[in-house]
C-alpha positions as CSV (number, residue, x, y, z in Angstrom):
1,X,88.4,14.3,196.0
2,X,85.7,11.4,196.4
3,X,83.6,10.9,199.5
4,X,85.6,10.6,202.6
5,X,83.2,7.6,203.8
6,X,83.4,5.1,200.8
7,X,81.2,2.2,201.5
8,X,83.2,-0.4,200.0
9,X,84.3,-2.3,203.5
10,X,86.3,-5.2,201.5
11,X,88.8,-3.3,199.9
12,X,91.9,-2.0,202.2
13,X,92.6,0.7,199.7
14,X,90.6,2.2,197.7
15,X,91.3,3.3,194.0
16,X,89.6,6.2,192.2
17,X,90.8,7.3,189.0
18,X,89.0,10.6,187.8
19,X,89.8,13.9,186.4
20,X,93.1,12.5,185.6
21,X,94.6,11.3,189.4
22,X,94.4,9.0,191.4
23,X,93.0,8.8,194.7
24,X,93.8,6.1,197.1
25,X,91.8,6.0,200.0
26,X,93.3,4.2,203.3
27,X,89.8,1.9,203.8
28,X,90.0,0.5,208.2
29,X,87.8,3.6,209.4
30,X,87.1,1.1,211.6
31,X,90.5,1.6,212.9
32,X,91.1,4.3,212.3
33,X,92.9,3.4,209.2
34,X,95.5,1.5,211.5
35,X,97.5,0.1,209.3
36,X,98.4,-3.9,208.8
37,X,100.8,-5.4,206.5
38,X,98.4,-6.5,203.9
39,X,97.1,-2.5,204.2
40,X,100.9,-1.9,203.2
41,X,101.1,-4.0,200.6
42,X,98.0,-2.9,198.9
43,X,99.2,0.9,199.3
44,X,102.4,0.1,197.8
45,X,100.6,-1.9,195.1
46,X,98.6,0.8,194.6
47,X,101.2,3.4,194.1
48,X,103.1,1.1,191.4
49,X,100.2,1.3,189.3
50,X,99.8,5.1,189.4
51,X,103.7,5.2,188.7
52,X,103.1,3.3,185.7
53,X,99.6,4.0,184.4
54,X,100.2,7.5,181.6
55,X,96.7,8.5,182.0
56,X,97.5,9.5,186.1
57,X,98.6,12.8,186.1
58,X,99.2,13.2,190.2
59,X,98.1,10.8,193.1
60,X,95.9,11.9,195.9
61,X,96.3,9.5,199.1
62,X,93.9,10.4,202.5
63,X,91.8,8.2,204.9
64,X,88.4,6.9,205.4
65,X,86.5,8.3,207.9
66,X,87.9,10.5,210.8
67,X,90.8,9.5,210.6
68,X,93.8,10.0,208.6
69,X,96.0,6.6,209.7
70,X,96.4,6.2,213.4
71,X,99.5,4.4,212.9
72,X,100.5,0.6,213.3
73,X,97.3,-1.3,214.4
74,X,98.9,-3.4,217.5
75,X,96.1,-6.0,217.7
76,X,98.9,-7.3,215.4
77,X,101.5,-6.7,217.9
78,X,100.5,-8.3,220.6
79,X,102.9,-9.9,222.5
80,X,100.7,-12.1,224.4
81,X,99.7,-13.6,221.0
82,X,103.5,-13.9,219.9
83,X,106.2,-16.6,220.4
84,X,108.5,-14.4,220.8
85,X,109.8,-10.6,219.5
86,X,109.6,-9.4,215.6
87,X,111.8,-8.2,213.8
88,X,110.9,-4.9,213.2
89,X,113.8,-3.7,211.2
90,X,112.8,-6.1,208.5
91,X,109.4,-5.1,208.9
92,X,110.3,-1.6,208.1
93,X,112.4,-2.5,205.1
94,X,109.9,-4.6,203.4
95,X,106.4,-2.8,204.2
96,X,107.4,0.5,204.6
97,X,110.3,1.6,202.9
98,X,108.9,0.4,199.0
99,X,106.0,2.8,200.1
100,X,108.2,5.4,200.6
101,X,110.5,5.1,198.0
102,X,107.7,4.3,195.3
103,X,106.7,8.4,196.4
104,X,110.0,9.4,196.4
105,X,111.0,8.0,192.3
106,X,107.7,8.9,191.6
107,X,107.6,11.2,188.4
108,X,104.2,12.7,189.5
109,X,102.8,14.5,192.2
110,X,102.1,12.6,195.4
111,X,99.6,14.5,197.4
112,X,98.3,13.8,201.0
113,X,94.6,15.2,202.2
114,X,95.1,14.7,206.1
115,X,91.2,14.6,206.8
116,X,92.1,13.7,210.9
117,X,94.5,11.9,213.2
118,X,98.0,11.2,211.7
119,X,99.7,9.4,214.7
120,X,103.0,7.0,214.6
121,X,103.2,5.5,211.1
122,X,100.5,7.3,209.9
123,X,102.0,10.5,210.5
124,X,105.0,9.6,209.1
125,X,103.5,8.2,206.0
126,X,101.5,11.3,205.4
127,X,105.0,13.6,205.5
128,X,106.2,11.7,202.5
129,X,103.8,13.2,200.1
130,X,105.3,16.0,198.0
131,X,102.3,18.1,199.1
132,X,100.6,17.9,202.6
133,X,97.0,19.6,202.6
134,X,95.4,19.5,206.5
135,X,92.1,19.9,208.0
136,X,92.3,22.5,210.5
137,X,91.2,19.5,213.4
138,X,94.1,17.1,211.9
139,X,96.6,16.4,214.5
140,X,100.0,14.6,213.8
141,X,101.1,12.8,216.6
142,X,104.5,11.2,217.2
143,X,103.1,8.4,219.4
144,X,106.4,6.2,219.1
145,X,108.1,7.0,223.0
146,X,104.7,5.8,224.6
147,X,105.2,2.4,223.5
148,X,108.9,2.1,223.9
149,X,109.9,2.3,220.0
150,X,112.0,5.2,218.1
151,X,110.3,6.9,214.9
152,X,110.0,4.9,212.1
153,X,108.5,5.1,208.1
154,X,111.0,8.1,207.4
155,X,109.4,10.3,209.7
156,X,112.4,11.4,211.8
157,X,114.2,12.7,208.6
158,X,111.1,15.0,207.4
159,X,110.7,16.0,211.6
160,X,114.0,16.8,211.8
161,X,114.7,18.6,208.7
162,X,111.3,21.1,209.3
163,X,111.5,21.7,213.3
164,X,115.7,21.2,213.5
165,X,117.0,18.2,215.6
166,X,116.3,19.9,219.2
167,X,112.2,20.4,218.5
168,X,112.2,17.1,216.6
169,X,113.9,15.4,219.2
170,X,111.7,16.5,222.4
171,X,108.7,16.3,220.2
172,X,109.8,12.5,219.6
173,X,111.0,12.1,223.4
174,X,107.9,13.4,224.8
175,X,105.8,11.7,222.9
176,X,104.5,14.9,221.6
177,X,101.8,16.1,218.7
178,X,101.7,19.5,216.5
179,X,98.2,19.9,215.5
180,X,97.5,20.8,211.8
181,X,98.2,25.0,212.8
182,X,101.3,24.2,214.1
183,X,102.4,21.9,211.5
184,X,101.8,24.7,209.0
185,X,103.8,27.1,210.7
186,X,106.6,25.6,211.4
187,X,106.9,24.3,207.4
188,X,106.2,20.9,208.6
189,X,103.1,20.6,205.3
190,X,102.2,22.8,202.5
191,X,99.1,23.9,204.4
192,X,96.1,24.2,207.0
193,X,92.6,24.6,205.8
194,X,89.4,24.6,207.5
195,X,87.3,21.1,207.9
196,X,84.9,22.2,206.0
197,X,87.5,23.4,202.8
198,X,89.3,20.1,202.7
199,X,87.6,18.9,200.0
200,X,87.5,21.8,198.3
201,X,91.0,22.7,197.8
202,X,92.1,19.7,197.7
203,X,90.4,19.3,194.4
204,X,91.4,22.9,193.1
205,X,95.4,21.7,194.1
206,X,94.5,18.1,192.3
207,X,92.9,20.1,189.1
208,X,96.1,22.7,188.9
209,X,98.3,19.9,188.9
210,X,96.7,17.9,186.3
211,X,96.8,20.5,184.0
212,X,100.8,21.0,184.9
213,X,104.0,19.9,183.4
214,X,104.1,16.4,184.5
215,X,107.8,15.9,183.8
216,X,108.9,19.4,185.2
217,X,106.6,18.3,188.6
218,X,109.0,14.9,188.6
219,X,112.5,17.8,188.0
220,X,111.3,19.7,191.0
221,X,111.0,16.5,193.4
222,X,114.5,15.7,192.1
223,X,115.7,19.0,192.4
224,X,114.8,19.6,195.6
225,X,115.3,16.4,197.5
226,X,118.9,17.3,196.2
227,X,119.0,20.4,197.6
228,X,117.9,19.1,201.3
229,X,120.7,16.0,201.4
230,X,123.6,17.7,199.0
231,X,126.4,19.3,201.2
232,X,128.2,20.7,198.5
233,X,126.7,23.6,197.3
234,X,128.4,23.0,193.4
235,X,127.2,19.5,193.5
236,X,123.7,20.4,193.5
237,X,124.4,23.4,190.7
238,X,125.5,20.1,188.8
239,X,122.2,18.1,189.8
240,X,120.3,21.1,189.0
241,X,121.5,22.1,185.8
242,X,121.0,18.4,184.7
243,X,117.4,18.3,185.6
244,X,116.6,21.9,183.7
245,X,118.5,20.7,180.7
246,X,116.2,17.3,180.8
247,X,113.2,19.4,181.2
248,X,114.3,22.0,178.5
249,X,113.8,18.8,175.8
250,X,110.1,18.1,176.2
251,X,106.7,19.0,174.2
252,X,105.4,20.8,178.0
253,X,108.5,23.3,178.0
254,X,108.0,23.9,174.3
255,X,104.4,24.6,174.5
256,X,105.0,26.8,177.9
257,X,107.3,29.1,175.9
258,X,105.1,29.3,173.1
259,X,101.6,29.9,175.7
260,X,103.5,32.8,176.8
261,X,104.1,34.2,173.3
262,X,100.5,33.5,172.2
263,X,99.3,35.4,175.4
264,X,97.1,32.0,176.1
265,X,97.2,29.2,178.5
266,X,99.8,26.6,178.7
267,X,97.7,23.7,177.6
268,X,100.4,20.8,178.9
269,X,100.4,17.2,178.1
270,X,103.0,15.3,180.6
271,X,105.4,14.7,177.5
């Protein structure tokens, strides 16, 4: 994981590729990493490439600074500087949803380091990583009731599917937060680690995944994002079986098999 405080000021999101990911770093600590529709473009921009580019292995995506995103900057939002309201559901559809959806089909890991805040947007963008890694001082803050809007960026499925709609739904209402603890507990992200350990296991999770069965990584997102919207218990058996039998044809399952024969590690390729 690369310095938190990258001095590049001109670029919105940073790239790093090293060690075989990708890290994209949200770049407004100014802001607090707010986010603006060119920072949404760039993100999703970003994330094509690592979709694309063979030599990425998993993506890491955190924030500059102290922050993790504090959500929709609204110096942009301003309705004194406005001729009249926007349109927010088309705002959603174009900037945020390709963002999410580029994680979502992604074939690779998608990992978020929450280094601080992670309010409205923000929080909602770090929940659709595959993998949420927090910093015990992180808090995720559904800020959306205190300026009159419902939850956006996908966040009231993941709320609602970890806490169950009653918690998500006061937790929305009030305007409420779960700091990093909380989130952990409640199965809300993977885990909570101490300030001082981000960096640290974020790179040991980042170096285990690298070295991991690319394809059977892409199977499990598949498998399970099955598993949490499939109401039919046999059609997920299908959905499962199908995945398994894809993954049963590559080189990584081949060379697992044979790694546990030869008593050696796995040494896995992607393919």
């Amino acid at each position: 994981m690369p310095d938190p405080h990258p001095a590049n000021e001109n670029e919105l999101v940073l790239c790093q590729v090293a060690s075989g990911y990708c890290t994209l770093t949200l770049n407004r600590p100014q802001r607090l990493n707010a986010v603006t529709a060119d920072l949404l473009r760039a993100l999703h921009a970003a994330l094509e490439t690592c979709q694309t580019d063979k030599k990425i292995r998993a993506v890491l995506i955190t924030g500059a600074g102290r922050a993790f995103c504090a959500g929709q900057d609204l110096n942009d939002r301003d309705p004194r500087k406005l001729t009249g309201p926007l349109d927010l559901e088309t705002i959603q559809k174009s900037l945020f949803h390709p963002i999410l959806q580029t994680i979502r089909a992604m074939d690779k890991p998608v990992i978020c380091a929450v280094n601080g805040l992670a309010a409205g947007a923000g929080s909602s963008l770090a929940l659709a990583a595959d993998i949420v890694l927090a910093a015990r001082s992180a808090k995720f803050i559904q800020s959306f009731a205190k300026v009159g809007l419902s939850v956006d960026a996908g966040g009231g499925w993941h709320l609602t599917r970890a806490l169950g709609p009653a918690r998500a739904r006061a937790l929305l209402m009030t305007a409420g937060s779960l700091t990093a603890v909380e989130a952990e507990r409640c199965g809300l992200i993977w885990r909570c680690v101490d300030d001082a350990d981000l960096v640290r296991e974020t790179d040991a999770l980042m170096a285990k995944l690298v070295a991991g069965p690319t394809r059977a990584y892409g199977a499990i997102k598949s498998a399970t994002r099955a598993a949490s919207s499939e109401s039919d218990f046999d059609s997920y058996l299908a959905i499962e079986a199908r995945l398994q039998g894809e993954v049963g044809l590559t080189e990584d399952y081949r060379e697992g098999v044979l790694s546990f024969f030869e008593k050696r590690p796995a040494n896995f390729t992607g393919e």
